[in-house]
Structure formats: C-alpha cells, structure tokens
C-alpha positions as CSV (number, residue, x, y, z in Angstrom):
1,X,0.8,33.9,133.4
2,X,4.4,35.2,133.4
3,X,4.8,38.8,134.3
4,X,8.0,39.3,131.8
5,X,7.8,41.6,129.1
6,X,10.0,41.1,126.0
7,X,9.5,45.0,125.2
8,X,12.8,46.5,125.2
9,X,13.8,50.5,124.8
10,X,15.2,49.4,121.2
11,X,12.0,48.7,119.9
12,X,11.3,52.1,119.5
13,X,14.9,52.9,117.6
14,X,13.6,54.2,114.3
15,X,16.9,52.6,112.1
16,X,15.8,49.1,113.7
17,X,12.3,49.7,113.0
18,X,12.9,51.0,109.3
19,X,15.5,48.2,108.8
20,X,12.9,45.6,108.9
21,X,9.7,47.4,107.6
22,X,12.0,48.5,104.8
23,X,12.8,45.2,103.0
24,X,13.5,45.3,98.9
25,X,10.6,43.0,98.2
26,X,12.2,42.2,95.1
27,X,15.1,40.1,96.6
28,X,13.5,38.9,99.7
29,X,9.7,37.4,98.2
30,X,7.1,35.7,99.8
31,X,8.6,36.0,103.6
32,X,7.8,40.0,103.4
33,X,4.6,39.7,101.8
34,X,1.4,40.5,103.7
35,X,-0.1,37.8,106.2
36,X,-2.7,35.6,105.2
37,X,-6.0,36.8,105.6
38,X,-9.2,35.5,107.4
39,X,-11.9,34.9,104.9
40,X,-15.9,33.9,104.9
41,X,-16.7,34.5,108.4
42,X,-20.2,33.2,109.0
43,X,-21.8,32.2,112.6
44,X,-22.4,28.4,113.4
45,X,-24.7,27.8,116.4
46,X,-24.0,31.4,117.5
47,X,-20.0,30.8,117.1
48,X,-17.9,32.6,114.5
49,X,-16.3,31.0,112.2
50,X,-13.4,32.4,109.4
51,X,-11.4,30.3,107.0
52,X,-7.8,31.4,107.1
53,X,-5.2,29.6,105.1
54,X,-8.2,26.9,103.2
55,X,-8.3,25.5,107.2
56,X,-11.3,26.1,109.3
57,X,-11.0,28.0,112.1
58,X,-13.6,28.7,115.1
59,X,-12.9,32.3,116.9
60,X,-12.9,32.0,120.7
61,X,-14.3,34.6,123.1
62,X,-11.3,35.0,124.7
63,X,-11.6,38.2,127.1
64,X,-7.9,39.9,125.7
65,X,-6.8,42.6,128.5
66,X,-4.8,45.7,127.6
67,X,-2.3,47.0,130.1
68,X,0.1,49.6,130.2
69,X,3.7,48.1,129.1
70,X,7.1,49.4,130.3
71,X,7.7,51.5,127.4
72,X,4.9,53.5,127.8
73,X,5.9,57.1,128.4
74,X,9.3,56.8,127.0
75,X,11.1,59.9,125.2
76,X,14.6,61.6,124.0
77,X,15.2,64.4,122.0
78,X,13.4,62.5,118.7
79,X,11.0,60.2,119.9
80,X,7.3,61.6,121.8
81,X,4.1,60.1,122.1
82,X,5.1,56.9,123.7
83,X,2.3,53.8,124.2
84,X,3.2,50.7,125.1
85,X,-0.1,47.9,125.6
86,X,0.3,44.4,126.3
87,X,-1.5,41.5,127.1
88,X,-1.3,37.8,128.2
89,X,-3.5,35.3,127.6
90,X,-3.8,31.2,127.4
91,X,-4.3,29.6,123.8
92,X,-4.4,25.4,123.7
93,X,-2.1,25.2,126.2
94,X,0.4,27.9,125.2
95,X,1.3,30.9,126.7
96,X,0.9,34.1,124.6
97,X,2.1,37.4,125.2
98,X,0.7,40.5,122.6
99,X,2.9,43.9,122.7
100,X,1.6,46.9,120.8
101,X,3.8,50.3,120.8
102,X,3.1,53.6,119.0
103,X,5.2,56.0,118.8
104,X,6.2,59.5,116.8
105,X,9.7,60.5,115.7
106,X,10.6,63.5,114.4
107,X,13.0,64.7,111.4
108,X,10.8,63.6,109.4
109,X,7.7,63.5,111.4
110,X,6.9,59.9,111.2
111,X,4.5,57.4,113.2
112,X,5.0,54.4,114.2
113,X,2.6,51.5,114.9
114,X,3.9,47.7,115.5
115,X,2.4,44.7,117.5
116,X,4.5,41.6,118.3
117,X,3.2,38.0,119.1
118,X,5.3,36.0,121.8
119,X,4.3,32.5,122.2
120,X,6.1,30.6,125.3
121,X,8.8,33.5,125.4
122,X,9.8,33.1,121.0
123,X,8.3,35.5,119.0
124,X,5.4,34.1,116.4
125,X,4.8,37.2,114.9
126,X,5.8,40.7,114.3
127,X,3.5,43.3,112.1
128,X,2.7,47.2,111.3
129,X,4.3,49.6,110.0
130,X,5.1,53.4,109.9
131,X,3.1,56.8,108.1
132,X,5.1,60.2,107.5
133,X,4.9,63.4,105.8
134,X,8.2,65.0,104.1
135,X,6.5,67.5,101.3
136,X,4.2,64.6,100.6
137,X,2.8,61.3,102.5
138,X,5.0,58.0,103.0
139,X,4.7,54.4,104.7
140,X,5.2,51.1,104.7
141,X,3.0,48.0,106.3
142,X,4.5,44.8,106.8
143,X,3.2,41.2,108.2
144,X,-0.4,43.0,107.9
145,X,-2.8,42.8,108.7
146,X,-0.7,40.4,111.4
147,X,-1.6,36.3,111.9
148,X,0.2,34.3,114.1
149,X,-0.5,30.7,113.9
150,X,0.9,28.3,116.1
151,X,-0.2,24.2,116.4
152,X,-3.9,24.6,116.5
153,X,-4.1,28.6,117.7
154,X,-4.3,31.6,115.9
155,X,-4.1,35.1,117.1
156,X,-5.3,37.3,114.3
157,X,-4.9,41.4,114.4
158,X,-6.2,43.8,112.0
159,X,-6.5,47.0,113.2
160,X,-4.5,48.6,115.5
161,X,-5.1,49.9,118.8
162,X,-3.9,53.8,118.2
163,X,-4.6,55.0,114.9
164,X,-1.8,56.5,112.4
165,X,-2.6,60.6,113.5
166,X,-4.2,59.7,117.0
167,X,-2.5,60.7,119.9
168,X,-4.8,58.2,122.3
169,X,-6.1,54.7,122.2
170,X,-9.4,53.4,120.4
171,X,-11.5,52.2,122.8
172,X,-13.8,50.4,120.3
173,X,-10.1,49.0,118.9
174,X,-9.1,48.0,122.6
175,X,-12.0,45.2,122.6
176,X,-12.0,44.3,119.2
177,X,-8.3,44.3,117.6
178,X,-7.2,41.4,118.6
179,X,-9.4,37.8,117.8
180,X,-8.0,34.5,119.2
181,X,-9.1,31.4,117.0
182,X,-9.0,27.6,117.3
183,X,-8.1,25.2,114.6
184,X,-11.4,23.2,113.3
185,X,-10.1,21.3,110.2
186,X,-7.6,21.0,108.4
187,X,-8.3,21.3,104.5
188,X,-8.5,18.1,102.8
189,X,-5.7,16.6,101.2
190,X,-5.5,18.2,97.3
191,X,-6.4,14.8,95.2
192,X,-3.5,13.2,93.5
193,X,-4.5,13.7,89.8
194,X,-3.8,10.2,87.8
C-alpha cells in the first residue's frame, strides 16, 4: 500500500471547511444533496447483503485499520482537539485510502467532523459536517451519511469515528464505521414501455 497521506494542514482551515459544507442548496441541487443510502440488508449464506442505488451489493469482511494520521495533534490559537485517523486498504483491485479528522475551533465554539475517500491517489468522496453553539445549536451535514462508489466497490460510512461533543474515539465506531461492499448485480434494465 502506499504510505502517502493526502491530509494536508488546510484541511482543518475552518473558511475552507465552511465554504464547502455551506453550499446554497437552492442553486447548486442534487450534487449537495445527501449520499445514497444502503437499504434492506439481509444475510445470504451468512454474507450480508444491502441494496444501495436499486444494485445489489455483497459487504466484504474487510479488516479496515485505524492509524494515527499527520494531522493529529495539530493546534494554533483557534483550532484544539486535533484527530487525524486513516486507513488503507485493497478494493477489486484499487487502492483506497480513508482520512477522518475531528477537530474544535473556537469563536464560535464549533466541531468539526469530515472523512475523505481517496481511490488511486483522486478523491471519490468527501462527507460530514460541523455542530456549534452561539446562544443556540447550529450545523450542517453534507455527502452523509458518505458512499463512495467506484467500478464494482463501495466504501460506505455512516457514523463517524469521534462523536460531535466527544473529546476521544469510539471504539465500538473504530471497527464498525466503515463497511467495504462488492458489486452483485446491476438492476435490470427499466422495460421500454410500448
């Protein structure tokens, strides 16, 4: 697997973050709205199985390993509570890199929560979000829960590894935030009506 991280210090910039978790939905649609989700899971022969986007997909038992990235412990005046967890794995062939950061900024005192999906170095995917408090509770979720889907992979995450007023990682979120998947079927071709 390669050892590069795509992670950079700007990740954690709170006008880069806001800029793209606070899109007008109203003259950007569809590309903003919240990923498709997986649907009727049910176990086949003691392998899970999920629907996602009318195709059938069969989940993998992929072991996903959490390390420490290299923005963890970051700070500056504004910005505390750095963690930075990433993991590598193979999917049909393609290399896939995961990157999760958490962070908290203050003025207002807001946290941040994000994963990003890298598949052969590009990014596939990029979803989470931000929770605050100014006289009253804020936030905004994007891509989420997050799917990436690539040729016949999927790397699906719904939950995320920190939660929004946690100050440590959840280690019942560690093993299971992250599901690989493997393309079954397509659907079937939507009958021409004569």
């Amino acid at each position: 697997m390669n050892d590069a991280c795509p992670a950079t210090a700007e990740w954690l910039d709170s006008s880069a973050f806001r800029a793209y978790y606070l899109v007008d939905h109203t003259q950007v649609p569809f590309v903003h709205e919240p990923s498709s989700r997986l649907e009727q899971r049910w176990v086949i022969d003691g392998q899970e199985h999920a629907r996602f986007e009318n195709a059938l997909w069969r989940r993998l038992t992929a072991a996903v390993v959490w390390r420490s990235g290299p923005l963890a412990g970051l700070t500056d005046p504004y910005t505390f509570l750095v963690s930075h967890l990433h993991a590598d794995f193979n999917l049909e062939g393609h290399e896939v890199h995961v990157d999760f950061v958490r962070f908290f900024r203050a003025g207002p005192q807001t946290s941040y929560r994000e994963y990003r999906v890298f598949v052969d170095g590009e990014q596939a995917g990029r979803g989470g979000g931000f929770r605050g408090f100014l006289g009253g509770s804020f936030g905004r979720t994007r891509c989420w829960p997050l799917a990436a889907r690539f040729n016949n992979g999927l790397v699906y995450v719904d939950d995320m590894l920190c939660g929004w007023t946690s100050r440590s990682d959840d280690p019942d979120a560690l093993a299971n935030a992250l599901s690989v998947w493997v393309l079954e079927s397509e659907p079937p071709p939507e009958e021409s009506q004569g």
